[in-house]
C-alpha positions as a LaTeX table, in Angstrom:
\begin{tabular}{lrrr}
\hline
Residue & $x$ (\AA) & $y$ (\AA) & $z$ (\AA) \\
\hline
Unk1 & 14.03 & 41.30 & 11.98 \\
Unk2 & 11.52 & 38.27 & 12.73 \\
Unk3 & 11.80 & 38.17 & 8.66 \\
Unk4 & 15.45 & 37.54 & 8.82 \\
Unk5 & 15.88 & 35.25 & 11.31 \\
Unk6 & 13.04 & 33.34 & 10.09 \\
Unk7 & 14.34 & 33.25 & 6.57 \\
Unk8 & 17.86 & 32.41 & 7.57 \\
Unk9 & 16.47 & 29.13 & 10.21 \\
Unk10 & 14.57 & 27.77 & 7.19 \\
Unk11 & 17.72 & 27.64 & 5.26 \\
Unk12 & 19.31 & 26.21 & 8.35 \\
Unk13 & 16.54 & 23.27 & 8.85 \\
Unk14 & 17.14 & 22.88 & 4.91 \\
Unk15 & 20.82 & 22.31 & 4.80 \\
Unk16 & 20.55 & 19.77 & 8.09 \\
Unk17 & 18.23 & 17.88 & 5.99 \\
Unk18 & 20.24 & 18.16 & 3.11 \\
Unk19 & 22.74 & 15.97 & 5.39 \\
Unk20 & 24.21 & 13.01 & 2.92 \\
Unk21 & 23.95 & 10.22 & 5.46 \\
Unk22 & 23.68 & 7.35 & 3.24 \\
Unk23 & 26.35 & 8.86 & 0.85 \\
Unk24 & 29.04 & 9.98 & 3.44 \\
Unk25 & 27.97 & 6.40 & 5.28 \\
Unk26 & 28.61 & 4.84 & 1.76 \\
Unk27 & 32.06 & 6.79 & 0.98 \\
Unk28 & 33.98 & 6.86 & 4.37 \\
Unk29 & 33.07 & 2.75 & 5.69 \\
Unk30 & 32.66 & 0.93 & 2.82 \\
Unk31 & 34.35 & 3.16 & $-0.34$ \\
Unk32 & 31.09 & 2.73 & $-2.49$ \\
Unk33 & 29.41 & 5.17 & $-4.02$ \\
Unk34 & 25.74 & 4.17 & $-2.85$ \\
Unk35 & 24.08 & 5.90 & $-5.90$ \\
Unk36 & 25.59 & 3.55 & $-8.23$ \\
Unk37 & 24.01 & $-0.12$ & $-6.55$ \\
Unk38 & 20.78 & $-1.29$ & $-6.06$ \\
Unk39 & 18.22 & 1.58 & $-6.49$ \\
Unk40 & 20.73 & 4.07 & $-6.58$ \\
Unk41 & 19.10 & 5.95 & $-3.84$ \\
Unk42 & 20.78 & 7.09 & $-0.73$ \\
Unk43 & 18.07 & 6.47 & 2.01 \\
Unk44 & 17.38 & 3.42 & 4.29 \\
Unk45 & 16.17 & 0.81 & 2.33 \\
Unk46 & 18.48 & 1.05 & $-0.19$ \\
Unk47 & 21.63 & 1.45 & 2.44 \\
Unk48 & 20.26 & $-1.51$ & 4.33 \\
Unk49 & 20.10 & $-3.55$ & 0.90 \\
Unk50 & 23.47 & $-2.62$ & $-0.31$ \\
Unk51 & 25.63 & $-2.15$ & 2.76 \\
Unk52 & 24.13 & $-3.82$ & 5.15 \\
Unk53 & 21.60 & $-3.56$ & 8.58 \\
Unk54 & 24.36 & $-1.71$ & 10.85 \\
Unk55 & 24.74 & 0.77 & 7.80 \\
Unk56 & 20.99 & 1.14 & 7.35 \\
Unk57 & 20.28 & 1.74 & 10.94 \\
Unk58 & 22.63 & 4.42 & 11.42 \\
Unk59 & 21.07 & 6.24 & 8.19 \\
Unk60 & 17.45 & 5.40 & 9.27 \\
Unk61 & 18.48 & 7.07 & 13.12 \\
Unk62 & 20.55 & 9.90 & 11.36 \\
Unk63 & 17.89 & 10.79 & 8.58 \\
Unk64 & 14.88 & 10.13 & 11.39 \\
Unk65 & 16.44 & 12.95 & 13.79 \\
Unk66 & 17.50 & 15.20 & 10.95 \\
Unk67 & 13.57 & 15.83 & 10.75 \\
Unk68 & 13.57 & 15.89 & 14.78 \\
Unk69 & 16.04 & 18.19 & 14.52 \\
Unk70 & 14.93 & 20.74 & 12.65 \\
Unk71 & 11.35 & 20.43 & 13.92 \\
Unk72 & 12.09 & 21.42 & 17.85 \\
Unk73 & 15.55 & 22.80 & 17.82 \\
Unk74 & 15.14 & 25.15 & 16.07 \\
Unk75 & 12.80 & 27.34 & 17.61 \\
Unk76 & 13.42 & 26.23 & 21.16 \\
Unk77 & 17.18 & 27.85 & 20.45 \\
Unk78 & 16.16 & 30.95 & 18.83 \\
Unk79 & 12.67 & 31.84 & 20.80 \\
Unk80 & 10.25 & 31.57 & 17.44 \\
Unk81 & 6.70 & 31.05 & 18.11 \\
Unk82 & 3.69 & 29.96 & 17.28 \\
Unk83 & 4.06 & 26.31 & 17.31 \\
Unk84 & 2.74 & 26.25 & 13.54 \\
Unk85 & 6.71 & 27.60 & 12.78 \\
Unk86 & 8.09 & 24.15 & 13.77 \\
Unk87 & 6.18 & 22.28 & 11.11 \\
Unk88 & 7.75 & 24.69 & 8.18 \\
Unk89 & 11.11 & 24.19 & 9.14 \\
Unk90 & 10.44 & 19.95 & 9.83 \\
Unk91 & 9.12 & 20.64 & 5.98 \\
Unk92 & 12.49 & 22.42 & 5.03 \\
Unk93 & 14.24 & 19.25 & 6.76 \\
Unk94 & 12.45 & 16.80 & 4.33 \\
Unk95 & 12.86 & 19.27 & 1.04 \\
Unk96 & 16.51 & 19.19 & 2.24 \\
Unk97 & 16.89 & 15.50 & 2.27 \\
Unk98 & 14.67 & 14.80 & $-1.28$ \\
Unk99 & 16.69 & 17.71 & $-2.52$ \\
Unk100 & 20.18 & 17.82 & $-1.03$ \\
Unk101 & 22.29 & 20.78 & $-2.45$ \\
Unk102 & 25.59 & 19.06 & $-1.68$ \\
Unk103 & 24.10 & 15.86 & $-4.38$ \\
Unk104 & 23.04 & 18.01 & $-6.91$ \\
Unk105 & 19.34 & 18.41 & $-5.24$ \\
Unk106 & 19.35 & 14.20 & $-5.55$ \\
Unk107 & 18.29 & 13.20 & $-2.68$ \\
Unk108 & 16.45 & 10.27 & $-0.64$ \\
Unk109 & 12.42 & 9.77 & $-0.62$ \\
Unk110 & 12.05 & 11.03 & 2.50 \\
Unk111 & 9.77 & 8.89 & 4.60 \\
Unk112 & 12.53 & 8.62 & 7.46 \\
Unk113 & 13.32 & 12.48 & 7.92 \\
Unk114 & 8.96 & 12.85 & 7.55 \\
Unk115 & 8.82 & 10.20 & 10.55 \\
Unk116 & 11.35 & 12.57 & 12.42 \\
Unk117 & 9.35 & 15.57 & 11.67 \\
Unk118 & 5.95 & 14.16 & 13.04 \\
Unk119 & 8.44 & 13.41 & 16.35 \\
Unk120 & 9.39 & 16.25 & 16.85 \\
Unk121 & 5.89 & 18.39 & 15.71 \\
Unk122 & 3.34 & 15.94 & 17.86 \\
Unk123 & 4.13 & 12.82 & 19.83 \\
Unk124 & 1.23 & 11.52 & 19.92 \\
Unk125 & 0.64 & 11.92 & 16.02 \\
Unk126 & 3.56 & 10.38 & 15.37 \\
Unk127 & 2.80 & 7.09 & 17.53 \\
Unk128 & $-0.61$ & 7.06 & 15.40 \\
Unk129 & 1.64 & 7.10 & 12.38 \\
Unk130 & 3.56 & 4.18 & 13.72 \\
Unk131 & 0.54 & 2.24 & 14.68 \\
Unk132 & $-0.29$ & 2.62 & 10.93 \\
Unk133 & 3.03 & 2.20 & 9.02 \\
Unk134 & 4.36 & $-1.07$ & 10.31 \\
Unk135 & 1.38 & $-3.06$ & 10.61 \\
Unk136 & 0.66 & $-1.82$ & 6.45 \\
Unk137 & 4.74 & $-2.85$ & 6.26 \\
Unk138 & 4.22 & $-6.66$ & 7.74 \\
Unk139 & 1.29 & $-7.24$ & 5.43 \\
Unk140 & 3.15 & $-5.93$ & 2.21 \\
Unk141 & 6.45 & $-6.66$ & 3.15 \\
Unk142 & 7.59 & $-3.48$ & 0.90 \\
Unk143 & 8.43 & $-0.14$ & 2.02 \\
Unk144 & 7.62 & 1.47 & $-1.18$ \\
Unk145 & 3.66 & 0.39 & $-0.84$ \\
Unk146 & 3.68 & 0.93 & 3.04 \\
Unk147 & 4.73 & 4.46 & 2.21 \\
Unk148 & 2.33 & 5.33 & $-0.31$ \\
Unk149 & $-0.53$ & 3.95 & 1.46 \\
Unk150 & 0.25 & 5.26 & 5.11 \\
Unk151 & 1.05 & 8.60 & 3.65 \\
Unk152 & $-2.66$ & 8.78 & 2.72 \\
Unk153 & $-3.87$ & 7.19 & 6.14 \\
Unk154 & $-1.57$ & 9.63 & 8.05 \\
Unk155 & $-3.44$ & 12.84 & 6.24 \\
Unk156 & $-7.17$ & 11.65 & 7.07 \\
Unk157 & $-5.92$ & 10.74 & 10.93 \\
Unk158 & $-4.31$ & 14.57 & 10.65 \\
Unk159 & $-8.25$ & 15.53 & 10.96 \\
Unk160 & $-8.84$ & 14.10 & 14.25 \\
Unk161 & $-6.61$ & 16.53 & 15.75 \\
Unk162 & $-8.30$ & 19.31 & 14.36 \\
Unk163 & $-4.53$ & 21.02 & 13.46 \\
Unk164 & $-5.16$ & 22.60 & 10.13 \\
Unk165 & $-1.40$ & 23.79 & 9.78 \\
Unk166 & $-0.49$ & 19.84 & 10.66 \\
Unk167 & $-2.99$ & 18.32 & 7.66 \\
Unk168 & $-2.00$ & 21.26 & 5.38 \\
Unk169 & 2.07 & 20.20 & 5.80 \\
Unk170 & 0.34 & 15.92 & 5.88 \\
Unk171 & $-1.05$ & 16.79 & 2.50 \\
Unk172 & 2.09 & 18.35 & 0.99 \\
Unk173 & 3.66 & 15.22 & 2.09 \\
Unk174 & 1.20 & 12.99 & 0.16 \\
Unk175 & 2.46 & 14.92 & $-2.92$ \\
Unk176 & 6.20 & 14.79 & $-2.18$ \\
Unk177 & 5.67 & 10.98 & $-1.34$ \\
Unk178 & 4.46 & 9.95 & $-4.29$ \\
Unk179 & 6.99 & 12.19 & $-6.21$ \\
Unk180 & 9.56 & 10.45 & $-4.95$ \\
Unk181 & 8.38 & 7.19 & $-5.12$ \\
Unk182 & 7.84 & 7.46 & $-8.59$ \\
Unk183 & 10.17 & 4.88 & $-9.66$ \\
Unk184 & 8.95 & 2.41 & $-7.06$ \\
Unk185 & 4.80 & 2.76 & $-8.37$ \\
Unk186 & 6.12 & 1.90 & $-11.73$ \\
Unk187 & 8.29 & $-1.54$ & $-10.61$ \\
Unk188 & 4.68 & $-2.11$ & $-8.27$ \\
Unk189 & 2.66 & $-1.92$ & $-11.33$ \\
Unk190 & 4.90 & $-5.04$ & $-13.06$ \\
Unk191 & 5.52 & $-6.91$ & $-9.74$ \\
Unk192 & 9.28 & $-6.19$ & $-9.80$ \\
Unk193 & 9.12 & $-4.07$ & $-6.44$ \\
Unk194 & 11.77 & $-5.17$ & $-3.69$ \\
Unk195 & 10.79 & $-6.95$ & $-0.27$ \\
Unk196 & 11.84 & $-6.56$ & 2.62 \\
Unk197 & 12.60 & $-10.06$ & 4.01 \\
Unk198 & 9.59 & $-10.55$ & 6.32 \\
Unk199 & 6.02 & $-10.31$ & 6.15 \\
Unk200 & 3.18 & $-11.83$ & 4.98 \\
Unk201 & 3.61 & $-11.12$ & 1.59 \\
Unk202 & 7.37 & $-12.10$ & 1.99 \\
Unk203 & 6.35 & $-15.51$ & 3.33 \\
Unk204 & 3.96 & $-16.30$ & 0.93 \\
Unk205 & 5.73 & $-14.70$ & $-2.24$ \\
Unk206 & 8.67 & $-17.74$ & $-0.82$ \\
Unk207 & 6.03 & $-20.39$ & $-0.27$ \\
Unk208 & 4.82 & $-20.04$ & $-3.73$ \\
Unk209 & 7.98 & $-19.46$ & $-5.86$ \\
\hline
\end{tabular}
């Protein structure tokens, strides 16, 4: 029975990640296709660049509590415990959103629906993880890189909390991170990343060209 239920919430927490946001956001308020401009990707940076900031915030918020979601729902609802449980289905949530059945398993790269899951697994873990990201995303002024590099600084602070389920699931998401970013390490490599339009590396990438 616990087999069941179990089985059937993880498919659940999958197909709430799976949740289009950026596509539906795309379809139903602006009739674009977002997979066919700029990156072609359906998450927040991309939504931001090609529809706009109101667009990109409601897909950041949307994608962010997918991960939430799916993290303490869940198994508040349906009475599953140990607390270990919430972090596989907060991993379901961000498989579901890099690998949306309802796009073909094309999905987005997951950082926002991971910042949702950390929410919703360990408050205080996830503040860390804020304290590192956007500091890392003023200096680089790129998402891509602050990704990449905080994704790496999130699993070694994992250790201080002495959770070995929490840096198992912070090490899967180093692999799943880069994965996905795999486009983005390439365009770093030749300097043709995308900025976001502040930050150091914004002001003086302006200054100088």
């Amino acid at each position: 029975m616990f087999a069941l239920k179990f089985a059937s919430l993880f498919i659940l927490a999958y197909l709430i990640g799976s949740f289009p946001t950026g596509a539906l956001v795309g379809k139903i308020f602006f009739h674009k296709d977002i997979r066919k401009y700029g990156s072609g990707n359906i998450g927040t940076t991309n939504t931001f660049r090609v529809l706009g900031p109101v667009a990109g915030i409601i897909v950041f918020l949307v994608d962010f509590f997918k991960g939430t979601i799916a993290t303490t729902l869940l198994p508040v609802l349906f009475h599953l415990g140990p607390h270990y449980l919430c972090l596989i289905f907060g991993l379901a949530a961000i498989l579901g959103h890099a690998f949306p059945i309802f796009l073909n398993f094309k999905g987005g790269k997951a950082v926002a629906t991971s910042a949702g899951f950390l929410l919703g697994y360990n408050v205080h873990f996830f503040l860390i993880c804020a304290v590192i990201f956007f500091p890392i995303l003023f200096i680089t002024s790129m998402v891509s890189l602050t990704s990449l590099i905080s994704v790496v600084l999130i699993f070694i602070a994992s250790f201080f909390f002495h959770d070995l389920a929490l840096s198992i699931i912070s090490g899967l998401l180093i692999i799943l991170i880069y994965w996905s970013h795999r486009s983005n390490i390439v365009r770093l490599k030749h300097h043709q990343e995308n900025m976001v339009p502040f930050g150091l590396y914004y002001w003086y990438y302006k200054k100088h060209h």
